[in-house]
C-alpha positions in Angstrom: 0.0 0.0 0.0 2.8 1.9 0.7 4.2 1.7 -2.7 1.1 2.3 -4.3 0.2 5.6 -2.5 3.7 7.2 -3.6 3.4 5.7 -7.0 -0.4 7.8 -6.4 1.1 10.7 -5.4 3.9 10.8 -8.1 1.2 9.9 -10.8 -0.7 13.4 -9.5 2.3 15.6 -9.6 3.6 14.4 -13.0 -0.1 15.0 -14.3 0.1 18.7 -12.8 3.3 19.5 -14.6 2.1 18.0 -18.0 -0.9 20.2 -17.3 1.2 23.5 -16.5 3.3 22.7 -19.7 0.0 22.3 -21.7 -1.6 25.8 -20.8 1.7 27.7 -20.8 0.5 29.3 -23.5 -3.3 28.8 -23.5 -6.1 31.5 -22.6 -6.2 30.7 -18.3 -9.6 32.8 -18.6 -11.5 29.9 -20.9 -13.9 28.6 -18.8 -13.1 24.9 -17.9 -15.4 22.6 -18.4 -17.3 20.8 -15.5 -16.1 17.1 -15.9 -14.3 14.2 -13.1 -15.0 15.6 -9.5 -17.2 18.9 -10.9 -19.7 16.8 -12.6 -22.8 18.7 -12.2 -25.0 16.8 -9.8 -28.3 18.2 -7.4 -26.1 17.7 -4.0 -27.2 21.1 -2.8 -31.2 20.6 -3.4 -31.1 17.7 -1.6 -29.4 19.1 1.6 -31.8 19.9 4.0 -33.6 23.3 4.5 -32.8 24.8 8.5 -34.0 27.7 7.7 -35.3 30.4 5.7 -35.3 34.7 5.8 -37.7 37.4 4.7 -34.0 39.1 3.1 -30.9 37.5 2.0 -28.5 35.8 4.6 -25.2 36.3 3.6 -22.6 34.5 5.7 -22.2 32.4 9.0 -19.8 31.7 11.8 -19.8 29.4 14.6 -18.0 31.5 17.9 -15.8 29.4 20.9 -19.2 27.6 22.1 -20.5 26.5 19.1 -23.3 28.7 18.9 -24.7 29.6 14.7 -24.4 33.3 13.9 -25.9 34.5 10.6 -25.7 38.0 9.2 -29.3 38.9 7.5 -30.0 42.4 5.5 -28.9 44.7 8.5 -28.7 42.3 11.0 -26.5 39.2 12.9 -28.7 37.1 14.3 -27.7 33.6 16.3 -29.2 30.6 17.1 -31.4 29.8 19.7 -32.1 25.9 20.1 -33.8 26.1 23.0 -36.7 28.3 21.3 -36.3 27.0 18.1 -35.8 30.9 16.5 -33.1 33.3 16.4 -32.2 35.9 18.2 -30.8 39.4 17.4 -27.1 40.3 18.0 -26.7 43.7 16.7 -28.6 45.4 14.7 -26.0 47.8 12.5 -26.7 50.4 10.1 -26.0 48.7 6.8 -26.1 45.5 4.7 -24.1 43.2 7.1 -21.7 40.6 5.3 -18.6 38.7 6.4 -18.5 37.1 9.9 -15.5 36.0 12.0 -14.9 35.6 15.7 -11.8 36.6 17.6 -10.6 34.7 20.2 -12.0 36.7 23.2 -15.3 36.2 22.3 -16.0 39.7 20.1 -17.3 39.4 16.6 -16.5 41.3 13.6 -18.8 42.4 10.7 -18.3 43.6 7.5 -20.9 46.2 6.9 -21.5 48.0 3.3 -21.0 51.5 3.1 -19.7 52.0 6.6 -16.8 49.5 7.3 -15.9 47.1 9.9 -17.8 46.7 13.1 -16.2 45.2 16.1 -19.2 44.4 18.4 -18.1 43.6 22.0 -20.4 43.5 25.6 -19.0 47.1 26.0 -20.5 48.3 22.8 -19.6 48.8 18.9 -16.3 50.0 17.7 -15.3 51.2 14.0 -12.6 50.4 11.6 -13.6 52.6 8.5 -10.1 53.1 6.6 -7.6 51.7 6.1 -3.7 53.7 4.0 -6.2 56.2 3.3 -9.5 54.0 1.5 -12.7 54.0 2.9 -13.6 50.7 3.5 -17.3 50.6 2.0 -16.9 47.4 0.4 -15.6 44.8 2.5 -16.5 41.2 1.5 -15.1 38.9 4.3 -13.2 38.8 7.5 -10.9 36.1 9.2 -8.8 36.0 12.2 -5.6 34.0 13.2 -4.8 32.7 16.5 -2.8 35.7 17.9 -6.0 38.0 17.0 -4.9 39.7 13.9 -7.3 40.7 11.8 -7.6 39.8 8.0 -10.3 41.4 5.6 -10.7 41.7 2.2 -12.2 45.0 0.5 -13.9 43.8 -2.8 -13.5 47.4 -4.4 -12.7 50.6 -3.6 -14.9 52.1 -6.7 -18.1 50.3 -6.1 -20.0 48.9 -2.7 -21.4 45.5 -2.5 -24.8 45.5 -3.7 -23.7 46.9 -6.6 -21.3 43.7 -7.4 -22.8 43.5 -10.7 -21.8 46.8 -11.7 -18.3 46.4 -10.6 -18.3 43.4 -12.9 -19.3 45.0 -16.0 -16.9 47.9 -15.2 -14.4 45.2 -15.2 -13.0 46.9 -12.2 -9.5 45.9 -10.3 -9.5 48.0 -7.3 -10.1 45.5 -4.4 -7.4 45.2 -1.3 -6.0 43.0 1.1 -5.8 44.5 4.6 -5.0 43.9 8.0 -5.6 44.9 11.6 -4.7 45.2 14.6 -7.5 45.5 17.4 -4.6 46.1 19.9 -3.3 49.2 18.1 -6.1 49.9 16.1 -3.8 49.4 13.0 -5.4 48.8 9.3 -2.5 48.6 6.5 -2.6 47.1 3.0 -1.3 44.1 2.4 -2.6 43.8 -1.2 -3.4 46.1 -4.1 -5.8 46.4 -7.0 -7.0 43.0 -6.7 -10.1 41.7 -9.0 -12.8 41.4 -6.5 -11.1 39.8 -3.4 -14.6 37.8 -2.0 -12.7 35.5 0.8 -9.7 35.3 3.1 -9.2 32.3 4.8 -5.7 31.3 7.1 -3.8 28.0 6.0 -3.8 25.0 9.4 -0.1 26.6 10.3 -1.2 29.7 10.4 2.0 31.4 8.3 -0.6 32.4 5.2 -3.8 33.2 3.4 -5.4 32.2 1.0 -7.9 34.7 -0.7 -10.2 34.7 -3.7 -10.5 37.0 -6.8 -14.2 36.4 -8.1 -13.2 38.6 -11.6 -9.8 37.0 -11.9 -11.7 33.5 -11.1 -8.7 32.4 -8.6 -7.6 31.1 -5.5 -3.9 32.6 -4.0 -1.8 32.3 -1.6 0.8 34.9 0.1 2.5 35.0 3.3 0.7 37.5 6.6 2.8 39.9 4.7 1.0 39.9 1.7 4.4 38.2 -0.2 5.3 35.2 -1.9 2.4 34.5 -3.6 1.3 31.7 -5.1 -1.6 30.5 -7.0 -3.5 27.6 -5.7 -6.2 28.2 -8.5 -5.9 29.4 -11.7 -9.0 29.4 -12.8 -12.5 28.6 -11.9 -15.6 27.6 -13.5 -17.0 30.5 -11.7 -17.0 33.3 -9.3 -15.3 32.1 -6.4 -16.4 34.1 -3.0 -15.6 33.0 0.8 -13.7 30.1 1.8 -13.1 28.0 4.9 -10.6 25.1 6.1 -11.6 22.1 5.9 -9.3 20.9 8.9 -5.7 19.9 7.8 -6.8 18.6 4.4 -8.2 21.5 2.2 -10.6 24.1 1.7 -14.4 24.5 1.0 -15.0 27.4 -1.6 -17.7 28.8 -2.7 -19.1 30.0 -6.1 -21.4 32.4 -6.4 -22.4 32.4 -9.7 -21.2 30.0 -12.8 -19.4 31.4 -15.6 -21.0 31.2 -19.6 -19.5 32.2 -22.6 -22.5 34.7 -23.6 -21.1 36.8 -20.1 -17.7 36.5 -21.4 -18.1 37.8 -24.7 -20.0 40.7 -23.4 -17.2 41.5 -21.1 -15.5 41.1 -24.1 -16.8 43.4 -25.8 -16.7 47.7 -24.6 -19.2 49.0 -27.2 -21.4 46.3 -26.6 -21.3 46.7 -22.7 -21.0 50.1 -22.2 -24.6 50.5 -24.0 -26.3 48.2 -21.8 -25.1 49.6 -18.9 -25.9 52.8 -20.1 -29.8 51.7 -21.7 -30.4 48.8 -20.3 -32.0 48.1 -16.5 -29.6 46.2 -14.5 -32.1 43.5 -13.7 -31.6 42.7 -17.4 -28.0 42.8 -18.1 -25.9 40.1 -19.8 -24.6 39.4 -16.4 -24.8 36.4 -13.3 -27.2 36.4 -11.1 -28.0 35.3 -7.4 -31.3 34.0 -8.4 -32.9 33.6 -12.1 -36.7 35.3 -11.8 -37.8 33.5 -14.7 -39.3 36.7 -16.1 -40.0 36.7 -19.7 -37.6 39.8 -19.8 -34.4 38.1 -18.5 -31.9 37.4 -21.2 -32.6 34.3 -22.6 -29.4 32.2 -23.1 -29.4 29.7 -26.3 -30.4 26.3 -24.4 -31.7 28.3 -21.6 -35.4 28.6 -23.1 -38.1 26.7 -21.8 -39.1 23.1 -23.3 -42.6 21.7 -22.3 -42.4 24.7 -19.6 -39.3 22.8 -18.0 -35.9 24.7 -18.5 -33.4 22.1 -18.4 -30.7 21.5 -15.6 -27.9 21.4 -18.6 -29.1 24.7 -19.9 -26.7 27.6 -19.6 -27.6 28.8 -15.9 -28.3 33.0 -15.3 -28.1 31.6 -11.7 -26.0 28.4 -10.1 -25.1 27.0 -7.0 -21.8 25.5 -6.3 -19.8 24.5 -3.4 -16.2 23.0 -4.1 -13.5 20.8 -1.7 -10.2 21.4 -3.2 -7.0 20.1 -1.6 -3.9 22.4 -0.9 -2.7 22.0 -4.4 -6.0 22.9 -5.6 -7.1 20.1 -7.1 -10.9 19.6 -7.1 -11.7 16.4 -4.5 -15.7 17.1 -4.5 -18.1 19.2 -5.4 -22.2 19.8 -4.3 -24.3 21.5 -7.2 -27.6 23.2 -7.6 -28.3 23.5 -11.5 -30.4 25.4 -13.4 -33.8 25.0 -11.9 -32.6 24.6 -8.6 -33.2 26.1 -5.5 -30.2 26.9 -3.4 -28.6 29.2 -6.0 -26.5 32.5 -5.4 -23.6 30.1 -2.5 -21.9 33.0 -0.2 -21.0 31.1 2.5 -20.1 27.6 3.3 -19.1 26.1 7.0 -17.7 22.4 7.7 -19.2 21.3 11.5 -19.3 17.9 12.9 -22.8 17.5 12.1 -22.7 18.5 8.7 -21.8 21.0 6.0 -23.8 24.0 6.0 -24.2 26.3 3.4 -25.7 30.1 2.5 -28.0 30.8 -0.5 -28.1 34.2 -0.8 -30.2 33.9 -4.1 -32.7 31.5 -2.4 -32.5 33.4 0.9 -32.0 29.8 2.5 -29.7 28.1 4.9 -29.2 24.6 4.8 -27.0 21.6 5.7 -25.7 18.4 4.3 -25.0 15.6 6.9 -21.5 14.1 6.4 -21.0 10.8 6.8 -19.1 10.2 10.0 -15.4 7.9 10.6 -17.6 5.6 12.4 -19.8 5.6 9.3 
């Protein structure tokens, strides 16, 4: 067995190279086709439904005790099991995103158009800049285990509802930061980045690994924001928040699948410019958290409706995906919700020993798949 695992592991990195030599010179951006381990499958609509909001969830985070936190239009709310509901934490005074405890307890929130809140028993404290940029657009928030802070500000040009916008203005302005709740230091780590959506630490604690939902990536760099290194090179969507899936990889999520009708738009200035300009955004060429199924949406080729059924191979306005990737970033799994489906628009994604659970923003749903256990 021994033997056979090396001769495995060999196998996988001569693979990777042949791979590397292959694209050297090929288009990274072409959008890769969803074969092997990201077969499309309905792993998503058959997890299990724990709950659902009157506006869209957006992500989740467990603190020391194991207690659910969820951030909901303007609010973080946490579970109650007891009552069977959910409680208010804060109430803040804008769309409320990432989530991440520190160790002592206090929570931090990524808030659009205001920056990030630190919420403590004592109160709520500010950090709104940071080397001189407002932070109006941060996207997610993680801590490592000596309390600094790690954020990531999706763009400096555009806040996050208007995500779509920033997309279509093909916009590179996002940042890597830091902080320091000790000193109340926020520096850059990282420039112009295309749409930094997630920031997770690696087990040993030395690095991050962040997203770029334009640039369809996942990197790595040092706490420094050095030596970086890409882990992904290119997704068959928009990658957004990530978390560690113990020693062995990460989950990632994607909020949106990639087609080659939204490609050749961004493609294409004239073309764009004028729909942005004429056009109302709910009708773009463009992803979406959720398909309507309005007659006005862009149809999409395979996309129109057969015997009233759209099919689940049709080219999706609206996906949900969920990926396990290893440290290599290789693809070990992935849970889909196809065209059709009802847990579209994934922002956030949590490994627990009871399950997997998983945000769908465009569904306004959280739900959970049970994993199978060592004992079986």
């Amino acid at each position: 067995m021994g033997r056979q695992a090396e001769g495995c592991v060999a196998m996988s990195e001569f693979i990777r190279s042949i791979r590397a030599i292959l694209n050297r010179n090929k288009d990274q951006h072409s959008i890769p086709v969803m074969d092997g381990n990201l077969s499309p499958n309905d792993a998503l609509d058959r997890c299990g439904e724990l709950s659902a909001f009157d506006a869209p969830p957006d992500d989740i985070a467990f603190d020391a005790a194991g207690v659910l936190h969820i951030s909901v239009g303007n609010q973080v709310l946490r579970w109650m099991p007891d009552a069977d509901t959910w409680e208010e934490v804060a109430a803040l005074p804008g769309p409320v995103g990432g989530l991440a405890f520190h160790p002592d307890g206090s929570l931090f929130a990524c808030v659009s158009g205001e920056g990030l809140a630190h919420i403590t028993e004592q109160g709520t404290n500010w950090v709104r800049a940071a080397g001189g940029k407002p932070l109006g657009c941060l996207t997610s928030v993680t801590v490592a285990q000596n309390g600094t802070v790690y954020l990531t500000q999706g763009s400096c040009q555009t806040q996050t509802e208007d995500w779509v916008v920033d997309l279509m203005q093909k916009n590179s302005s996002g940042l890597l930061i830091s902080y320091d709740p000790g000193t109340g230091d926020a520096q850059i780590l990282l420039r112009n980045l295309a749409y930094p959506s997630g920031v997770a630490m690696t087990p040993d604690q030395q690095n991050l690994v962040y997203s770029e939902s334009w640039a369809h990536t996942l990197t790595q760099c040092d706490r420094s924001g050095s030596a970086l290194k890409k882990v992904v090179r290119n997704f068959p969507g928009y990658p957004s928040r990530l978390a560690p899936d113990g020693p062995g990889g990460y989950w990632v999520c994607l909020f949106g699948a990639r087609t080659h009708l939204v490609e050749l738009v961004l493609d294409d200035t004239a073309f764009r410019t004028s729909m942005m300009a004429e056009i109302d955004p709910a009708y773009w060429i463009c992803p979406s958290l959720r398909a309507t199924g309005s007659y006005m949406e862009p149809l999409q080729g395979g996309g129109i409706k057969k015997l009233g059924v759209v099919k689940a191979w049709a080219p999706p306005r609206s996906y949900g995906l969920v990926l396990r990737i290893n440290h290599e970033g290789d693809i070990m799994e992935s849970l889909h919700s196809r065209v059709g489906g009802t847990c579209h628009g994934v922002t956030s994604v949590q490994p627990q020993a009871d399950g997997l659970y998983v945000v769908s923003k465009g569904h306004q749903r959280l739900v959970r798949q049970q994993r199978e256990t060592a004992d079986g």
